[in-house]
C-alpha positions as CSV (number, residue, x, y, z in Angstrom):
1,X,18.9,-78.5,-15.8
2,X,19.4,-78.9,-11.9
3,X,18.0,-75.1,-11.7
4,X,15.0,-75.5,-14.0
5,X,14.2,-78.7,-11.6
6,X,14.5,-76.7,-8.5
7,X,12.8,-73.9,-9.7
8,X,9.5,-75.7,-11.0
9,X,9.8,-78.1,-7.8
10,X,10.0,-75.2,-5.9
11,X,7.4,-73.1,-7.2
12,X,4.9,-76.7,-7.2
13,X,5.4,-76.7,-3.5
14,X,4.6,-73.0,-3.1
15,X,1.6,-72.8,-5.1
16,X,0.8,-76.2,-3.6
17,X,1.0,-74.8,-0.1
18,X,-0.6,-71.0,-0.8
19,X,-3.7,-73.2,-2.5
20,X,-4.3,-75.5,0.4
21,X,-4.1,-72.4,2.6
22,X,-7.4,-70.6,0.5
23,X,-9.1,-73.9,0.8
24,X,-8.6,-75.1,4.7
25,X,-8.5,-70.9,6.0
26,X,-10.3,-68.8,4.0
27,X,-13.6,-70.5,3.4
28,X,-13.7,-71.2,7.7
29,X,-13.3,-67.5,8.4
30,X,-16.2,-65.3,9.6
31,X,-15.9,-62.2,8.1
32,X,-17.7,-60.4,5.5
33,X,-16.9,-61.6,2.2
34,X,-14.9,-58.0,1.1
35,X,-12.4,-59.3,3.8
36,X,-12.2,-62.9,2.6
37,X,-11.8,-61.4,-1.3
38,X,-8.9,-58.8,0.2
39,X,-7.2,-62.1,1.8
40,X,-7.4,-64.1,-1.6
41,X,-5.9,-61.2,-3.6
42,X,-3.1,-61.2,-0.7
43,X,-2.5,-64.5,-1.0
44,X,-2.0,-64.2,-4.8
45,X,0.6,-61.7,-4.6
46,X,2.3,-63.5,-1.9
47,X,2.8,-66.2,-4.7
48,X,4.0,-64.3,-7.2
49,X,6.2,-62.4,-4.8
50,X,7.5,-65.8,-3.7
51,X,8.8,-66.9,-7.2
52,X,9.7,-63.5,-8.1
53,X,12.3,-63.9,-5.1
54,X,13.7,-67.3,-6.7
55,X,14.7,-65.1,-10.2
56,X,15.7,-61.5,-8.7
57,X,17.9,-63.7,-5.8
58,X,20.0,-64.1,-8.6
59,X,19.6,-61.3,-10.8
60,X,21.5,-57.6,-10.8
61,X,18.6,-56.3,-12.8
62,X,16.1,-56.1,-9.7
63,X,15.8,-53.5,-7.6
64,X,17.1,-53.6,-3.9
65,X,13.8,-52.8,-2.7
66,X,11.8,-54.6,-4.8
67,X,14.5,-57.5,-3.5
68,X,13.8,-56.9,-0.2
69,X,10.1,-57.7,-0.9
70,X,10.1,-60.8,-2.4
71,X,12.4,-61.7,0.4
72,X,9.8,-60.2,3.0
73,X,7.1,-62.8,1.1
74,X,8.8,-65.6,1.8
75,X,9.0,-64.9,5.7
76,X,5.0,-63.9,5.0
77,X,5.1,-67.9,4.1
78,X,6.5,-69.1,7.3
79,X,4.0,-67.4,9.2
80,X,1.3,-69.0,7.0
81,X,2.5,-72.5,7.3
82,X,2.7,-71.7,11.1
83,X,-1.1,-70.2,10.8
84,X,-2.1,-73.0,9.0
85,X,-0.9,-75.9,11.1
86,X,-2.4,-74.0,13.9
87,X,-5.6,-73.9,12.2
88,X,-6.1,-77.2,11.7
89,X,-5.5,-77.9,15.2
90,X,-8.6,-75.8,17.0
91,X,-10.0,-77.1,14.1
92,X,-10.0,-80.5,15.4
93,X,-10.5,-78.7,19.1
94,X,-13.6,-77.2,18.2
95,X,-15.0,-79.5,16.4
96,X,-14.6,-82.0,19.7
97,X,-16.2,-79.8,22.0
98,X,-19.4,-80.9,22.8
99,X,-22.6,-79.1,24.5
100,X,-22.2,-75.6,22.9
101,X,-25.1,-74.1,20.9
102,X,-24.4,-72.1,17.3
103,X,-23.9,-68.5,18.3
104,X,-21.4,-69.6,21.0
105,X,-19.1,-71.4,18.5
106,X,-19.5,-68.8,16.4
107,X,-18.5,-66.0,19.0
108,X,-15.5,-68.6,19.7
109,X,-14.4,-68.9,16.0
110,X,-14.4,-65.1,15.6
111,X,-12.4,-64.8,18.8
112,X,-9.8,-67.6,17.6
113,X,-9.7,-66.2,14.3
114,X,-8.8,-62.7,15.6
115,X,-6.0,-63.6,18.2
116,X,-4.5,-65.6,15.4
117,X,-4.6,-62.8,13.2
118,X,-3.3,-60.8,15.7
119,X,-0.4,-63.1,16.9
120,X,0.4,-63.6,13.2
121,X,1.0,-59.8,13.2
122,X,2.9,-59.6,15.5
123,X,5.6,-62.2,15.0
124,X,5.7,-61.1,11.5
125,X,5.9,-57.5,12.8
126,X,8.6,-58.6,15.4
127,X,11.0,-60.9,13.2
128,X,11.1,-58.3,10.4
129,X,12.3,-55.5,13.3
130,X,14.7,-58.4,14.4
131,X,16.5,-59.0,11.4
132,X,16.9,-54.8,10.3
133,X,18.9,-54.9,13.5
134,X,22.9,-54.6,12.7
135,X,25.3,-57.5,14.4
136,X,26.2,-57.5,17.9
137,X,29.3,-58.0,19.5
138,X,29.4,-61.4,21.4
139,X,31.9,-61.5,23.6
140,X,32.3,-65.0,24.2
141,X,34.8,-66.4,27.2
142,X,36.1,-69.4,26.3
143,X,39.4,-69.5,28.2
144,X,41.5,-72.0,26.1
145,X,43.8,-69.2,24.7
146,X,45.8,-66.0,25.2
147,X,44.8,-63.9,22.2
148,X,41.6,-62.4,20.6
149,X,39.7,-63.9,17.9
150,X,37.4,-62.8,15.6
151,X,34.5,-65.5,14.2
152,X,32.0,-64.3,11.4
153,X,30.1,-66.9,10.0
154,X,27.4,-66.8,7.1
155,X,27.8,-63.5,5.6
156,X,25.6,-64.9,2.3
157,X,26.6,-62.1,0.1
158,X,24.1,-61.7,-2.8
159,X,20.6,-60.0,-2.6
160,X,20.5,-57.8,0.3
161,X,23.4,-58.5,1.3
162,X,25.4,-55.7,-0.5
163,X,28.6,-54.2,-0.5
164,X,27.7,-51.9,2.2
165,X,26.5,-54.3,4.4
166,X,30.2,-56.4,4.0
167,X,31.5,-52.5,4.8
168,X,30.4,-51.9,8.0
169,X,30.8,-55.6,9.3
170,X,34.6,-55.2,8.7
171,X,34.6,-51.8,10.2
172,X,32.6,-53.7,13.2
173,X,35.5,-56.1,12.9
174,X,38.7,-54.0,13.0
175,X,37.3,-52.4,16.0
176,X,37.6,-55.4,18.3
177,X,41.7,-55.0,17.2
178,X,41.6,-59.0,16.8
179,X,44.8,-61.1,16.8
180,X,43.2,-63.5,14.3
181,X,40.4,-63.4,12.6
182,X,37.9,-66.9,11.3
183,X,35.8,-67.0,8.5
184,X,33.6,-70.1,8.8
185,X,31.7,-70.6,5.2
186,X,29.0,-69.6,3.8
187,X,30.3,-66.0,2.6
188,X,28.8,-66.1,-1.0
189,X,25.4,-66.7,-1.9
190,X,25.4,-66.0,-5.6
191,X,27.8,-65.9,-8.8
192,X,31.0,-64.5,-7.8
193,X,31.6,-62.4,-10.8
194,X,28.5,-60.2,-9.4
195,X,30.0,-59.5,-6.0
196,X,33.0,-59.0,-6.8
197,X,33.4,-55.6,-5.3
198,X,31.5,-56.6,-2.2
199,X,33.9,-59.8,-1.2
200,X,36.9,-57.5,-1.6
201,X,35.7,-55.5,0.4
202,X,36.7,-58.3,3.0
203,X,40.7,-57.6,2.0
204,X,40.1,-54.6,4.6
205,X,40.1,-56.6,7.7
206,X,42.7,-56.1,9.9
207,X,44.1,-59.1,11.6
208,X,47.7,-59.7,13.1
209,X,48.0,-63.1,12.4
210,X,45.8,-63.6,9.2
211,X,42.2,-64.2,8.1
212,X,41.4,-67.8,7.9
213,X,38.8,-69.3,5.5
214,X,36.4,-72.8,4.9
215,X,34.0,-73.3,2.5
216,X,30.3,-73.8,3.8
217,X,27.5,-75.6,1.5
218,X,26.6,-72.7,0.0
219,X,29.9,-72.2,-1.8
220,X,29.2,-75.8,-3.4
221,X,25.9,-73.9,-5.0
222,X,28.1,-71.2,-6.7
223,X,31.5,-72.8,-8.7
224,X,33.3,-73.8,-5.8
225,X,36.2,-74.0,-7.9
226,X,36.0,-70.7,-9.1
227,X,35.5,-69.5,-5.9
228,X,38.3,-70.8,-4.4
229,X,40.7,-69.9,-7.5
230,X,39.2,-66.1,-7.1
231,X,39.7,-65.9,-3.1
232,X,43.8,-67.4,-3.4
233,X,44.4,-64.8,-6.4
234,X,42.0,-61.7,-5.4
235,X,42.2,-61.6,-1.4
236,X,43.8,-61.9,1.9
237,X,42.2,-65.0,3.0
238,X,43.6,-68.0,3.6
239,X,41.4,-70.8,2.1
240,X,42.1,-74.1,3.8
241,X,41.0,-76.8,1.9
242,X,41.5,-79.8,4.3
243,X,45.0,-78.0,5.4
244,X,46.4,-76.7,8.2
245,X,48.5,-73.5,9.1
246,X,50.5,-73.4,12.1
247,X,51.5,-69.8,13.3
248,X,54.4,-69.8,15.8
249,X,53.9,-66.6,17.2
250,X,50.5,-68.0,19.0
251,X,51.5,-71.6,19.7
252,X,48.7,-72.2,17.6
253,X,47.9,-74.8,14.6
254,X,44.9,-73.7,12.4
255,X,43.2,-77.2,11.3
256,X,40.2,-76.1,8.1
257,X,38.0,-79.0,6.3
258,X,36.1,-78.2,3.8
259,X,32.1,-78.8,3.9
260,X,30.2,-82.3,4.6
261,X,28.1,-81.1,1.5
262,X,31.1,-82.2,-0.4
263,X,30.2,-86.3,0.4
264,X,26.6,-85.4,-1.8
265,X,28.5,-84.2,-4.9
266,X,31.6,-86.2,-4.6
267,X,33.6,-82.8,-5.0
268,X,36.3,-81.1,-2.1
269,X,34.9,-83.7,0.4
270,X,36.2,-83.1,4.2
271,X,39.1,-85.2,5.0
272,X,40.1,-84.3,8.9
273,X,43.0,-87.0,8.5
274,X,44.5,-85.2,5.7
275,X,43.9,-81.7,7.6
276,X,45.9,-82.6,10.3
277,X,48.8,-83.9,8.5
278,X,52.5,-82.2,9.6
279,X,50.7,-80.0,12.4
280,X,52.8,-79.6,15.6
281,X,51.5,-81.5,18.8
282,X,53.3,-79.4,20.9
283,X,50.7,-76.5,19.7
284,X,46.7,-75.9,20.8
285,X,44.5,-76.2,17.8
286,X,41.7,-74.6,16.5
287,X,39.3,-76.7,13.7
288,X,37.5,-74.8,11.2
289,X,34.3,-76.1,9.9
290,X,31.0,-75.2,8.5
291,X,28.5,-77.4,10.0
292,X,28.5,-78.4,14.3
293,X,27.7,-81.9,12.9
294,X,31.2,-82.0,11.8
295,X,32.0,-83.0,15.8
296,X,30.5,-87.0,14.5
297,X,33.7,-86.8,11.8
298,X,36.7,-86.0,14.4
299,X,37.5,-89.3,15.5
300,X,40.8,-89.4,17.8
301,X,41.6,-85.7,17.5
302,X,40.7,-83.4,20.0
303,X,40.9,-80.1,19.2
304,X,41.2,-77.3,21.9
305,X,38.3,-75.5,20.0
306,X,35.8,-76.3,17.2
307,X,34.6,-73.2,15.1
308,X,31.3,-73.8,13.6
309,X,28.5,-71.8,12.1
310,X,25.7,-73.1,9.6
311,X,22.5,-72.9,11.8
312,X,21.9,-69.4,11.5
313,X,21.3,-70.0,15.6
314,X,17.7,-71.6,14.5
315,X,16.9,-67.8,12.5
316,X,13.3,-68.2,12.6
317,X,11.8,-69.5,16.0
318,X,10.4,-71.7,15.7
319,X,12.6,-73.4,12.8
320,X,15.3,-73.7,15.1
321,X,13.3,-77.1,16.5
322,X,13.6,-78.3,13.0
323,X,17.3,-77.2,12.8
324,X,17.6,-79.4,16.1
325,X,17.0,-82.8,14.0
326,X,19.9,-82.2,11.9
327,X,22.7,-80.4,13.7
328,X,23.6,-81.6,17.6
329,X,23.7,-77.7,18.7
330,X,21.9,-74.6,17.2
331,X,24.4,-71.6,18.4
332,X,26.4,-70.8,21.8
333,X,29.8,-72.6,23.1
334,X,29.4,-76.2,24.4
335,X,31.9,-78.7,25.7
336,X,32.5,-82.1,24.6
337,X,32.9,-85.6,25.6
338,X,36.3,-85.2,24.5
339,X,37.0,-81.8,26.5
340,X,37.0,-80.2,23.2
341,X,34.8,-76.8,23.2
342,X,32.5,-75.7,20.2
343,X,31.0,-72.6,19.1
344,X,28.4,-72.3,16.9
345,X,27.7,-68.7,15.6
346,X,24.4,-67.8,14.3
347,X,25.9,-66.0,11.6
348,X,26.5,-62.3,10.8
349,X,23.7,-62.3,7.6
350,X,20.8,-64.2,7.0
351,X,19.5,-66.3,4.3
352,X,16.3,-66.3,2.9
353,X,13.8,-63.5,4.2
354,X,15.8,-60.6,6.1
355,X,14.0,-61.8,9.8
356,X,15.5,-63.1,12.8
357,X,13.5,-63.9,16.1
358,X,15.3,-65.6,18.9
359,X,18.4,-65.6,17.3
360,X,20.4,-62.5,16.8
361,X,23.2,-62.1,13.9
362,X,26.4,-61.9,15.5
363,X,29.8,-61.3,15.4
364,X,31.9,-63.6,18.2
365,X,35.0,-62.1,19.5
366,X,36.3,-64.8,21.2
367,X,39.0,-64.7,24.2
């Protein structure tokens, strides 16, 4: 029932939106009315590309590139709300300027309408080129420690996110040679029982010390009891549910909480007090957790490093403004009040449509 609401909420808002764009946009442009009728049957598809992604998101039966389209409309969406906001706002400009006859305004219009057009081009253009791009390599200096680690964050596997994709990430991974490898959340993006193949393909990472594991909001979406029963049975990571795991060999106490999505649902809430029960204080600690906001939940303990992801590093400029209201840092390592450091990683997938601009996916490698 929680679906269907979603669904028809969701597809209320988009029609809601794409019909507000015909009336404000289209009607206000100065072109000859072929162009105006080619931008109305654009928009229309756009729409029924937009829901089409809602079912085929979580659906076997589609295509990947018919996928990859409906994933590319909602992006085309972004860029309309951005086109429409700014619309509205030479609106009011133009319409305030005084002292300028007909064919001036006119010429002016035309002119506006064009750059947009053409600026709307080209961040569409640019974000889609952005997020074909494979993860980089960040190699991030944080000083705290004397081994290598490895954070992913994000993976969202589902849609285009395939099996191949979670292949060559690892391979990515097991070339760094890391002494310990962090997985924080967000790894599965639809039913398990339809990825299977592609999470196992995470039991090929090579890590000396282990490959360490916290859920991230999106796992609440899926089962997160089955997911959690399916990763301790099926494969090599180490899913810490508001535990710890102290490895002797590094000195080191691994702290995971599971997601603050749990306090909506009542269900696996984060309980830092609980995590770092029986760790030894004469160890450094690392704290696993999904979301950077996690840093208002630590309370006395201090942590020699926070592991974070979440934010996606803002994805879409510029949505990372909006991310900004929610979350105290969007990506990169940052210090504390407390001396503690965080890093935020903007994720090794995406979510949504397959763009990125001003935020690259990544793959920290941490020393």
């Amino acid at each position: 029932m929680n679906m269907i609401l979603f669904f028809f909420l969701f597809a209320l808002l988009l029609i809601s939106f794409h019909s507000l764009f015909y009336l404000r946009v289209i009607p206000k442009l100065l072109v000859i009315p072929l162009f105006a009728k080619l931008f109305t049957a654009f928009l229309v598809i756009n729409l029924l590309f937009n829901l089409l992604y809602v079912v085929s998101r979580y659906s076997n039966a589609v295509p990947y590139h018919l996928h990859y389209l409906f994933s590319i409309s909602i992006g085309i969406s972004f860029v309309l709300l951005l086109y429409l906001i700014l619309h509205e706002v030479l609106h009011l400009f133009h319409k305030g300027v005084r002292g300028i006859n007909e064919s001036k305004r006119k010429f002016i219009k035309k002119s506006g309408d064009g750059a947009m057009f053409a600026l709307s081009t080209a961040y569409l253009s640019t974000a889609i080129y952005e997020g074909s791009k494979e993860p980089v390599v960040n190699v991030v200096k944080v000083e705290r420690f004397d081994f290598s680690i490895v954070q992913i964050s994000d993976l969202h596997i589902g849609g285009l996110i395939d099996k191949e994709f979670v292949k060559n990430s690892v391979a990515k991974i097991n070339a760094l040679h890391p002494d310990i490898v962090f997985i924080t959340g967000d790894i599965i993006d639809t039913a398990v029982a339809s990825i299977r193949e592609s999470i196992l393909e995470l039991n090929n990472i090579q890590s000396k010390h282990g490959i360490y594991f916290v859920l991230g909001n999106h796992e609440y979406f899926h089962n997160p009891l089955e997911i959690i029963d399916f990763l301790k049975k099926e494969t090599k990571l180490q899913v810490l549910l508001n535990e710890n795991s102290i490895i002797d060999a590094l000195k080191l106490n691994v702290v995971g909480v599971t997601d603050l999505f749990g306090y909506k649902i009542n269900l696996l809430e984060p309980d830092i007090c609980k995590a770092y029960k029986g760790i030894n204080p004469e160890y450094k600690t690392i704290l696993l957790a999904h979301q950077p906001k996690f840093i208002e939940e630590l309370g006395v303990f201090t942590p020699e490093l926070i592991l974070s992801g979440h934010t996606h590093g803002g994805q879409i400029y510029p949505f990372n403004h909006l991310v900004k209201l929610q979350q105290p840092f969007v990506k990169g390592l940052h210090i504390l009040p407390n001396s503690s450091a965080i890093y935020v990683n903007s994720g090794i997938g995406f979510w949504g449509p397959p763009m990125r601009l001003n935020s690259q996916a990544e793959i920290a490698y941490l020393i």
